[in-house]
C-alpha positions in Angstrom: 10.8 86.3 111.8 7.1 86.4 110.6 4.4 88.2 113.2 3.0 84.6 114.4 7.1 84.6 116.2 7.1 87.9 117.2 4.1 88.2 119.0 5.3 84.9 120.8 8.2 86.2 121.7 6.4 89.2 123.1 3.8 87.0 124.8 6.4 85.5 126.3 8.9 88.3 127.6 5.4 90.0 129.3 4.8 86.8 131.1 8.3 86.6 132.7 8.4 90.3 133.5 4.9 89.6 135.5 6.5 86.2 136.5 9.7 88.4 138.5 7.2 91.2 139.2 5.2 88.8 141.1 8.0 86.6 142.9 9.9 90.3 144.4 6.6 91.1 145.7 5.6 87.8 147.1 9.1 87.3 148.5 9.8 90.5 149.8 9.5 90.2 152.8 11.0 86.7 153.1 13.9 86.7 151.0 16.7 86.1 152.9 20.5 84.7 151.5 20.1 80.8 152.2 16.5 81.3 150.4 18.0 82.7 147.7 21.0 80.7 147.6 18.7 77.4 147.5 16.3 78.6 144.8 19.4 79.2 142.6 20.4 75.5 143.2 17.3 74.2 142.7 17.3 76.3 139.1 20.4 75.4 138.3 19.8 71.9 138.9 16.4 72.3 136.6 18.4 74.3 133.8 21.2 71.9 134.1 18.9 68.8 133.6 16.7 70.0 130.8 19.6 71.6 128.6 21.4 68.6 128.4 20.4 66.0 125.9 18.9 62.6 127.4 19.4 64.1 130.8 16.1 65.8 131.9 14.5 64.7 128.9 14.4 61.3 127.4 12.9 60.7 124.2 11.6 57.1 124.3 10.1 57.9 120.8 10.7 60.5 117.8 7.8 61.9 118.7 7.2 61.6 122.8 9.8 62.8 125.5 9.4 61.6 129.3 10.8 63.9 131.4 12.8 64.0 134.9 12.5 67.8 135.7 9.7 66.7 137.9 11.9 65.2 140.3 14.0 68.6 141.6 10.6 70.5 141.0 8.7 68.6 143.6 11.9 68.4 146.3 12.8 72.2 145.8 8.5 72.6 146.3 8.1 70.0 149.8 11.1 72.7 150.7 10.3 75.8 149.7 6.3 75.9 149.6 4.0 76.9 146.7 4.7 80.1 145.8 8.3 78.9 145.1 7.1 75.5 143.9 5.6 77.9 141.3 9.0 79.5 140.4 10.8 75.9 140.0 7.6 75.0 137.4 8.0 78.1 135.8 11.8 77.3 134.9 10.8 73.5 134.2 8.3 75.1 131.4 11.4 77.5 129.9 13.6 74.4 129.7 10.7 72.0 127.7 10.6 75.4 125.3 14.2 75.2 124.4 14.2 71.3 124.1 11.0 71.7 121.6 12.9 74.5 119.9 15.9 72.1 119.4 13.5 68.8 119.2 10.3 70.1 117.8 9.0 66.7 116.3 5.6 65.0 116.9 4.0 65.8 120.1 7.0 67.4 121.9 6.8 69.9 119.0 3.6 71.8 120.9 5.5 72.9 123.6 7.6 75.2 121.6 4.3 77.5 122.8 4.3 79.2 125.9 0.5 78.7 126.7 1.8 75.0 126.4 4.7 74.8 128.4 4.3 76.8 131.0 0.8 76.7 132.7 1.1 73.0 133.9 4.3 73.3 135.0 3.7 76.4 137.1 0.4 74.9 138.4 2.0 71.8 139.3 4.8 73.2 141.5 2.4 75.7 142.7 0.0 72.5 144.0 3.3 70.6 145.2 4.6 72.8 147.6 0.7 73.5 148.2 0.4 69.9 149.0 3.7 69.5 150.8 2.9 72.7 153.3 -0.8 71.1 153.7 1.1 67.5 155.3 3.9 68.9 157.5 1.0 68.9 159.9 0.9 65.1 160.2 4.2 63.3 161.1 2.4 60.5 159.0 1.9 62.2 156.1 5.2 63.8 155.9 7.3 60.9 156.4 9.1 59.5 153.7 6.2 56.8 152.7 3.5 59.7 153.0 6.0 62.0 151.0 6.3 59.3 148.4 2.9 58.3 148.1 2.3 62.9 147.7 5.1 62.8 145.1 3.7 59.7 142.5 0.0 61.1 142.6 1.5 65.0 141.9 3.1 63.3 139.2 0.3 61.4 137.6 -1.6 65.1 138.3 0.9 66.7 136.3 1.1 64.4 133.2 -2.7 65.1 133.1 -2.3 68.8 133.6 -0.1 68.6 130.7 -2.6 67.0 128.3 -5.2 68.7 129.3 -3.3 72.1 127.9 -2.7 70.3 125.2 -6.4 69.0 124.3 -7.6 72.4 125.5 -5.6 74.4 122.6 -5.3 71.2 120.1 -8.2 69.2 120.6 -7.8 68.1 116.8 -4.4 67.3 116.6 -4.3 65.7 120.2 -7.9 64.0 119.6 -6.1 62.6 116.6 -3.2 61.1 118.7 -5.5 58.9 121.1 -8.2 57.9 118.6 -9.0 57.3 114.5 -11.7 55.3 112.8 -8.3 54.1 109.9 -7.3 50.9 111.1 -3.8 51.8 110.6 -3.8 55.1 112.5 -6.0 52.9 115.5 -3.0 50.7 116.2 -0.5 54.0 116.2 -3.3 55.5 118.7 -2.9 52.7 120.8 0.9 52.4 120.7 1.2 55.9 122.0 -1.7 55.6 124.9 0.7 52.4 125.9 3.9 54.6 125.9 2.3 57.6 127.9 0.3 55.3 130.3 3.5 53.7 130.5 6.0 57.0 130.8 3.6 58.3 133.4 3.9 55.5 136.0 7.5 55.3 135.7 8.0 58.8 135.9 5.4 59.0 138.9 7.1 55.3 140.6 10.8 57.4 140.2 9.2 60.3 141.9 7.7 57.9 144.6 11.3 56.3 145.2 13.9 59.7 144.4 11.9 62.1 145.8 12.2 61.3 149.9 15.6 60.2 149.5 16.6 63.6 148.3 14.6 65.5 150.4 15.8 63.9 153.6 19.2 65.3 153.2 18.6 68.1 151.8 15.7 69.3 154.9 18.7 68.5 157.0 21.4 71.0 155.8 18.2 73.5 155.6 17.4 73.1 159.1 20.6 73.2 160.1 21.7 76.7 158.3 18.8 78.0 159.8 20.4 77.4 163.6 
C-alpha cells in the first residue's frame, strides 16, 4: 500500500468516526427502538442494493453507471428528516466506493475517492429530508403528485451535485469528457452528454413514479407503531 492509499484510508476512517460522532449526538435525544430499527432497514436496503451487481448500480456503459440508491435514500429521508436523510447519503456514498473499488473504469473510477463519493450523497439526503420536512406543511405538496414532483427535481439536483464534485477536483479529466476540439473525441463527448442527460431523467422519472408508492405504505406502518 503506497502513502497516496494510506492517507485515504485514514481520511476516510476520520470522516466516519465524525460521521457516528455527529449522528449519537444529534440523535440523542431522539433515538428511540422503531427509529433505530427503521434506519437499519433503510441501510440494509441501501447496502443490499449497491453490493449486488446490476442491482443498485447499472452500468449502461464500461465507463458510466446509473444508479438506483436514490430511490430508498429519498423515501427513508421524506420519513426520517434531514439529519437522517444525511445518514442514508452517507451509506449510499460507502456503497459507490466499493462498486468503484470492484468497477473502477472510466468515469465510475473517480469515486473510488472519498471527497468524490461522499459529499453529494450526504448533501443530497441531507436536502431531501430538508425538503420533505419543509412540505408536510401543505397537504398539496406532500401528496403523492407534490412528493413526486420533490423527488424527480432532488434527483436531477443530485446528478448535478455529483458532477459538480467531480469538475470541482477533476476539471481536466471531466472537462475532457464533455468537450474536445479532435473530431473524434467531439463525437465521444457528445455520446456521453446523451447517456447522462439521458440516465438522469430516467433516474429522476423512476424517482417521480417509485418514490410515493413506497412511501405511502411505508408512512403507514410508521404511524401506526407510533400509536
Amino acid at each position: 500500500m503506497d502513502w497516496n492509499s494510506l492517507l485515504t484510508w485514514i481520511l476516510i476512517a476520520l470522516f466516519l468516526i465524525g460521521i457516528l460522532a455527529f449522528y449519537q449526538a444529534s440523535f440523542k435525544a431522539e433515538r428511540k427502538t422503531k427509529n433505530i430499527a427503521f434506519d437499519a432497514i433503510i441501510i440494509a436496503i441501501i447496502l443490499v442494493m449497491g453490493l449486488i451487481p446490476q442491482v443498485g448500480y447499472l452500468f449502461i456503459l464500461p465507463w458510466l453507471a446509473l444508479t438506483l440508491l436514490h430511490i430508498p435514500v429519498l423515501v427513508g429521508a421524506s420519513i426520517g428528516g434531514a439529519k437522517r436523510g444525511a445518514l442514508y447519503g452517507l451509506v449510499f456514498g460507502l456503497t459507490s466506493m466499493a462498486q468503484a473499488a470492484m468497477n473502477g473504469t472510466g468515469l465510475n473510477a473517480f469515486f473510488v475517492y472519498p471527497w468524490i463519493a461522499l459529499p453529494p450523497r450526504i448533501v443530497f439526503g441531507f436536502l431531501a429530508g430538508l425538503f420533505f420536512s419543509l412540505t408536510k406543511r401543505s397537504p398539496k405538496l406532500s401528496g403523492g403528485l407534490g412528493k413526486g414532483v420533490l423527488s424527480f427535481f432532488l434527483t436531477i439536483l443530485h446528478t448535478g451535485l455529483v458532477f459538480l464534485t467531480l469538475y470541482l477536483f477533476y476539471p481536466g479529466e471531466i472537462g475532457g469528457y464533455f468537450a474536445s476540439s479532435d473530431p473524434v473525441a467531439e463525437g465521444v463527448a457528445i455520446t456521453f452528454l446523451v447517456s447522462v442527460l439521458l440516465g438522469a431523467l430516467g433516474e429522476a422519472t423512476l424517482a417521480a413514479v417509485m418514490v410515493p408508492l413506497i412511501d405511502r405504505p411505508l408512512r403507514k406502518m410508521e404511524s401506526a407503531r407510533q400509536k
